[in-house]
C-alpha distance (Angstrom), angle and dihedral (degrees) to the residues before:
residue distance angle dihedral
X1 . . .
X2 3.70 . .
X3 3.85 84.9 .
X4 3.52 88.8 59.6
X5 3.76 105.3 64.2
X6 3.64 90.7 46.2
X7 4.09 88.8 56.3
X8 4.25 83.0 48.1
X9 3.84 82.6 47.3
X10 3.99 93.5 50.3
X11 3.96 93.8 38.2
X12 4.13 88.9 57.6
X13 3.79 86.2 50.2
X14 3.15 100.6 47.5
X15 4.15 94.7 42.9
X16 4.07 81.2 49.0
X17 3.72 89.4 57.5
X18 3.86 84.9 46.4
X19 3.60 91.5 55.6
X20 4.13 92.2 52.2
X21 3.59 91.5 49.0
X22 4.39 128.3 4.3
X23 3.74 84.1 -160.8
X24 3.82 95.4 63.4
X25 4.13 102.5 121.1
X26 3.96 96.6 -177.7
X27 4.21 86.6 55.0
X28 3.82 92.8 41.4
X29 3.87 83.5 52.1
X30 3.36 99.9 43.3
X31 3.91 86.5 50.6
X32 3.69 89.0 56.8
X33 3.90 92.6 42.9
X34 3.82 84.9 57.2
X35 3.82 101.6 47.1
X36 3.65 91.6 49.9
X37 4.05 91.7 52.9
X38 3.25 92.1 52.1
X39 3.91 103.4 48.6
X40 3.55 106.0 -86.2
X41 2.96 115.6 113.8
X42 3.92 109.7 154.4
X43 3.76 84.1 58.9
X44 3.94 100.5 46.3
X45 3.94 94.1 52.1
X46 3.77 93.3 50.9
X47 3.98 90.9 39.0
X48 4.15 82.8 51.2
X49 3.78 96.3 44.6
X50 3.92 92.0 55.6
X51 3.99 79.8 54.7
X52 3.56 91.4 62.5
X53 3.74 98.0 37.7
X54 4.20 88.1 51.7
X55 4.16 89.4 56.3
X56 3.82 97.8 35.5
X57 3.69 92.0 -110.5
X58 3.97 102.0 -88.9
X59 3.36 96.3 164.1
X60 4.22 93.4 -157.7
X61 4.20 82.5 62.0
X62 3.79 98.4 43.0
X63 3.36 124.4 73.2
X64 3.88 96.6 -157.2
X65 4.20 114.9 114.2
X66 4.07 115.5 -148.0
X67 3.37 106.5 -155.7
């Protein structure tokens, strides 16, 4: 459970950055990262297609994988 708060910890960061800028792709990433560590899923695939619609998708710029 340790794990856990630090995800919390990240997800508040990452919303914070959110907050200074909607655009952000890393923090709408990392948002998506998080849901899908911790379980959800539905959330974390829409949260990390947003990422790729904010950057255009150019997969040599973006550090998101599709698997």
């Amino acid at each position: 459970m340790k794990d856990q708060g630090k995800l919390d910890q990240a997800l508040l960061c990452f919303e914070a950055a959110i907050d200074i800028d909607k655009n952000l792709d890393y923090a709408l990433e990392g948002i998506g990262r998080v849901l899908l560590k911790t379980g959800n899923h539905a959330d974390g695939i829409l949260k990390l297609r947003e990422a790729m619609g904010s950057i255009g998708f150019n997969p040599q710029k973006s550090s998101i994988i599709i698997y």
